[in-house]
MIMAR-475068 format. One line per 10 residues: number of its first residue (from 1); for each residue x, y, z of C-alpha. Coordinates in pm, 1 decimal, always signed. Each point is the difference from the previous one (the first is absolute). Last residue first. Layout:
% residues N
NUM = X:Y:Z; ... .
This chain:
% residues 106
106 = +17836.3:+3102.2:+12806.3; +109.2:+278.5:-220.6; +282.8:+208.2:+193.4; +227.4:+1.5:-272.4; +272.3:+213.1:+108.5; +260.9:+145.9:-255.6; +352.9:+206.0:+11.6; +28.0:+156.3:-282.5; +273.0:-51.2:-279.7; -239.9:-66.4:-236.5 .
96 = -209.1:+247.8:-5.8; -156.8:+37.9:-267.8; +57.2:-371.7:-137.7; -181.1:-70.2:+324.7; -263.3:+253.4:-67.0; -114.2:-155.0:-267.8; +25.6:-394.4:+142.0; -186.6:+105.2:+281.4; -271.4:+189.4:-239.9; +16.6:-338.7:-250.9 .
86 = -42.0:-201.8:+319.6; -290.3:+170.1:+183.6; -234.3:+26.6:-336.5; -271.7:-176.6:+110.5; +2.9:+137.1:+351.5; -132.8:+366.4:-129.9; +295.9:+288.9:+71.9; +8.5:+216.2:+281.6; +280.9:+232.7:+59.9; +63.4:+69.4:+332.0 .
76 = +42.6:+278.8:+319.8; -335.1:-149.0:+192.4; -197.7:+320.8:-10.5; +148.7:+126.5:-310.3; -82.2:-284.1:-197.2; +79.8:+32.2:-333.1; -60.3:-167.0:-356.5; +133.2:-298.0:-167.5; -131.4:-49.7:-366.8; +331.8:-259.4:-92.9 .
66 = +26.8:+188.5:-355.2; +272.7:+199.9:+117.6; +60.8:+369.3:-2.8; -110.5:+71.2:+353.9; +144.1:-225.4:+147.5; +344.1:+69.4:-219.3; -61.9:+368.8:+178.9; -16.8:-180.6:+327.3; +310.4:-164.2:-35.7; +215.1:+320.9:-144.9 .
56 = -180.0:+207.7:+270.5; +112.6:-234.0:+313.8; -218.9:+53.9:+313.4; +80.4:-262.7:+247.6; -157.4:-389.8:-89.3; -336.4:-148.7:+21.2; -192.1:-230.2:-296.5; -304.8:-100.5:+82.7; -176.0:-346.2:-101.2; -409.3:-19.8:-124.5 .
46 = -255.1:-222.1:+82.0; +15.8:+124.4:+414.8; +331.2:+96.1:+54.3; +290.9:-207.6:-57.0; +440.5:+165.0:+52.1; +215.2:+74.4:-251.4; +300.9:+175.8:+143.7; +282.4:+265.2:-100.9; +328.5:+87.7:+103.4; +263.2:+254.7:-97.1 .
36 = -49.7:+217.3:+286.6; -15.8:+401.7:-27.2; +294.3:+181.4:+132.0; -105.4:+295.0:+113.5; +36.4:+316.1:-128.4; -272.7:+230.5:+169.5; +252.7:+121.3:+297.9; +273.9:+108.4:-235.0; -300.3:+218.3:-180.5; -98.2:+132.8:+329.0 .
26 = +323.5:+138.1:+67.4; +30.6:+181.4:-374.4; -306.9:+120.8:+84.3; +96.0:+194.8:+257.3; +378.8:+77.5:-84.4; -129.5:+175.0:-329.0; -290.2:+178.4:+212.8; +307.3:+133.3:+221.7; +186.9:+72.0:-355.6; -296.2:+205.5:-159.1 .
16 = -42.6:+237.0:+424.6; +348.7:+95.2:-68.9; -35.9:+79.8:-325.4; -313.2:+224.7:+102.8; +171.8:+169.0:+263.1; +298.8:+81.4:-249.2; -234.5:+121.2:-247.7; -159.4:+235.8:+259.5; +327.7:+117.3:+139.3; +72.0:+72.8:-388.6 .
6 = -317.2:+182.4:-30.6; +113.7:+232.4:+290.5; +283.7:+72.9:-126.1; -96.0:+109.8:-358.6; -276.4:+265.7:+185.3; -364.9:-66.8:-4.9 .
């Protein structure tokens, strides 16, 4: 393979690197929305759920707390037992203080 041919390659090939560079850098500006700062409490059955748009600092200090919440995928919450309803609203409101919140507990 001759010197000019490889450099037509390389070219091609750089060419080909910035179009996948302008690709994903597209569909990354897409992805970046704006989560909402707001949460809710709302009853279910003997226990209470907790709903709000993925945030990793908040879930991670789910995760790390004592409160024993776990996931519902199906229904987009953390469940915790009923007994403990105000120190996990009172947790999470420290968290997040500056959230918007909706208690929908009738």
């Amino acid at each position: 393979m001759e010197s000019t041919d490889i450099v037509n390659l390389l070219n091609t090939l750089i060419a080909k690197i910035d179009k996948l560079t302008t690709a994903v850098e597209s569909m990354e500006s897409r992805r970046r929305i704006p989560f909402k700062r707001e949460w809710s409490v709302e009853n279910y059955k003997k226990s209470i759920l907790v709903k709000f748009d993925y945030n990793k600092d908040l879930i991670d200090f789910i995760k790390g707390s004592e409160l024993g919440g776990i996931w519902i995928s199906s229904m987009k919450a953390w469940m915790f037992p009923k007994s403990i309803e105000n120190e996990v609203i009172d947790a999470i409101s420290k968290k997040v203080s500056a959230w918007s919140f909706t208690d929908l507990r009738v």
